[in-house]
N, C-alpha and C positions, 0 to 999 in steps of 0.2 A: 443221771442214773448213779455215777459214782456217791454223789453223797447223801444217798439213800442206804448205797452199801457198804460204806465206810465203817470200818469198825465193827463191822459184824464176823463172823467166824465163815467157815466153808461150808458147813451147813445150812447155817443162816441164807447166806448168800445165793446158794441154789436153790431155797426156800423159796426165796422172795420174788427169783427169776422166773423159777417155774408158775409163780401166781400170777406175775405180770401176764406171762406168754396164757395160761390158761386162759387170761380176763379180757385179754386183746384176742383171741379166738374165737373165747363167745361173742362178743362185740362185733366181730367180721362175720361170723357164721349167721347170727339174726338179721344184721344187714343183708344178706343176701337171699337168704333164704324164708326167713317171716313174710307172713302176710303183711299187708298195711297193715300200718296203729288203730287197734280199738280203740273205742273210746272204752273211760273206764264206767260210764255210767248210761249201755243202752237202753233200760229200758225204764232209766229217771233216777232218782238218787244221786246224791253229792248235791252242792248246790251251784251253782254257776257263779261265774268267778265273779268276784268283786271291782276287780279292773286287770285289765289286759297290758302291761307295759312291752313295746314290741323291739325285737334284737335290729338294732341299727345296721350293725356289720355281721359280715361273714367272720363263726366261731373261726378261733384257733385252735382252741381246746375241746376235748370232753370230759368229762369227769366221769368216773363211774362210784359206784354206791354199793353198797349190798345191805340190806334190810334184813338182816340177822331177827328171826321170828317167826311168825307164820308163814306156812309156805302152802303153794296150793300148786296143781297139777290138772286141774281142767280150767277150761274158759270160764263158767261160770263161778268155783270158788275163786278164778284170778281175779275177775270182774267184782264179787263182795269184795275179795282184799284189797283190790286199788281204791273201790268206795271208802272202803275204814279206814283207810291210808286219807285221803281225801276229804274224809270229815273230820279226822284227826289235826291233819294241817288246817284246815280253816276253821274250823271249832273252837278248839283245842288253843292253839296257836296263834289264832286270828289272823292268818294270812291271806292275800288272798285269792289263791289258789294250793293244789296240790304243787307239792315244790320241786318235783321233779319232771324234766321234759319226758321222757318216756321212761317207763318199770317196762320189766321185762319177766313174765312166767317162768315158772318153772313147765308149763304146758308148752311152752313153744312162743308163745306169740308176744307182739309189744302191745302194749298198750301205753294209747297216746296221755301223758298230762297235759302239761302247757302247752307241747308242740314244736314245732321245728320253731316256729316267728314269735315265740314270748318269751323275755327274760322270767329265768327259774329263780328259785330261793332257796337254792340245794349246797351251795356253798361262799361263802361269803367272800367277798371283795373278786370274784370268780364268774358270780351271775352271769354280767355284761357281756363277757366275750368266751363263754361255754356253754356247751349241754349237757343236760345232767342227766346219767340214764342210771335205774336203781333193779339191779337184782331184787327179785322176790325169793325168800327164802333164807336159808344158812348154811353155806357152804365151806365152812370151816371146816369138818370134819369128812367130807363127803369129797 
């Protein structure tokens, strides 16, 4: 943590702590409290994934994301956005899957990508031994 905040000012500093604690909040609060993971594609849409590569070991890490962009606040526009997100990365991208293990609404709920058992594609040299979970929305200013 220190050499994150190295160099930064006193405001900086508290800036960056309060974001942390806010992002590990949410992170503890959805774990507890959400439903199981959606899928992001019940009723068809997205395409099924191209290949499956499975996490060997128990993560050490998570990673968290935030998808600065559209943001949605019911099920159903969460469920289009994870499809766009999802044909975005494999489309788009030619991955082959959506790259993040779970997004997370601004409605409340997760919804599942790759899943607890698949290496993601969410950050690089990082995959293997994390999960990548990605805010919906933009919470910069909010």
């Amino acid at each position: 943590m220190n050499c994150v905040l190295e160099g930064k000012g006193p405001s900086e500093r508290k800036m960056l702590l309060l974001t942390l604690v806010v992002w590990l909040l949410a992170l503890c609060a959805v774990s507890l409290v959400a439903a199981p993971p959606s899928s992001p594609a019940p009723s068809g849409g997205g395409r099924p994934p191209k290949n499956r590569v499975p996490l060997r070991t128990l993560v050490r890490y998570v990673v968290l994301h935030q998808r600065a962009g559209n943001r949605c606040f019911t099920p159903a526009s969460c469920s289009r956005l994870v499809r766009r997100i999802q044909n975005y990365h494999t489309f788009k991208k030619d991955w082959s899957d959506i790259a993040y293990n779970f997004l997370i609404g601004e409605d409340g709920r997760v919804y599942e990508g790759r899943g607890w058992s698949t290496v993601g594609a969410h950050a690089k040299n990082w995959n293997r031994i994390s999960l990548g979970f990605s805010f919906l929305g933009n919470f910069s200013k909010k």
